[in-house]
N, C-alpha and C positions, 0 to 999 in steps of 0.2 A: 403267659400274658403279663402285660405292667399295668399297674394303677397307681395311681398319681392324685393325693389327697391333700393338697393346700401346700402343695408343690415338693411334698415326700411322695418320693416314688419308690417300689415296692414292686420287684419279681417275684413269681411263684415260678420255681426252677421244675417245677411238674409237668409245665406244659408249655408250649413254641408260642412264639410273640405272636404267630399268624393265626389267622383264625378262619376254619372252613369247616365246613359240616352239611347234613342235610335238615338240621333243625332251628329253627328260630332263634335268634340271639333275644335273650329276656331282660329287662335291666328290671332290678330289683327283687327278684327268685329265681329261680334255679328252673332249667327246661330240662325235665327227669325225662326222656323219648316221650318229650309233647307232653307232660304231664307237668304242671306248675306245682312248686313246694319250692319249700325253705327260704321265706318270705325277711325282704329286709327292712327297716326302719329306719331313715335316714334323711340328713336334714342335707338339703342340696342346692348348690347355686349353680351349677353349670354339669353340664355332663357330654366330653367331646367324645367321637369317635372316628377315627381315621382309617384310610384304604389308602395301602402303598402309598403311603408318606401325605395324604391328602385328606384335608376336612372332608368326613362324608356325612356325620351329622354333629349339631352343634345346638343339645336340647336345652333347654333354660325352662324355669317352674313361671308358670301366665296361669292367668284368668282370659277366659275367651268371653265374648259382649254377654253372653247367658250367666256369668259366673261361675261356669263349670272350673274348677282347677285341673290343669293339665302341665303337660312338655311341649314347647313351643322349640322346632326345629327354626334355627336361622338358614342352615342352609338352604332348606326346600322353602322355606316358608309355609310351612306345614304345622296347622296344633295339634296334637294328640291327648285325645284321653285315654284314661287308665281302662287297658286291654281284658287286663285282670279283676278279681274279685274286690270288692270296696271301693275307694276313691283315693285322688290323691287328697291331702288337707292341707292348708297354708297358711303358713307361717305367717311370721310378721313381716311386713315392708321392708325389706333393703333398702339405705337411705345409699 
């Protein structure tokens, strides 16, 4: 898999760029066979994810009208809250 962090990009030669499985893709911990650990802390402005060369989500950090802090999908147009345990917390304003 590559990641690509303020446009340094970084393979882990462990594993194929493609990604398949029968388990949830996690962002932010680790999916142990459906079991969440190893929790990350991270300050983020965008987080894209692709299928065969194509946006398939494109989450950005929002407050939805409740204030709840979430990932706001551009693609779907979809919010999401935090699936997992706690919340997400937000930062300060990007000007």
């Amino acid at each position: 898999a590559t990641i690509n962090v303020n446009g340094v990009s970084d393979s882990n030669t462990n594993q194929s760029t493609d990604f398949e499985g029968d388990r949830s893709l996690f962002l932010f911990a680790r999916n142990a066979n459906g079991t969440t650990n190893t929790f990350a802390k991270v300050k983020l402005k965008e987080t894209i994810i692709t299928k065969n060369g194509s946006v398939a989500r494109n989450f950005i950090p929002a407050k939805n009208s409740s204030g709840v802090v979430g990932m706001y999908d551009t693609v779907s147009g979809t919010f999401f809250e935090n699936a997992g345990t706690g919340e997400f917390v937000a930062g300060p304003v990007a000007e």
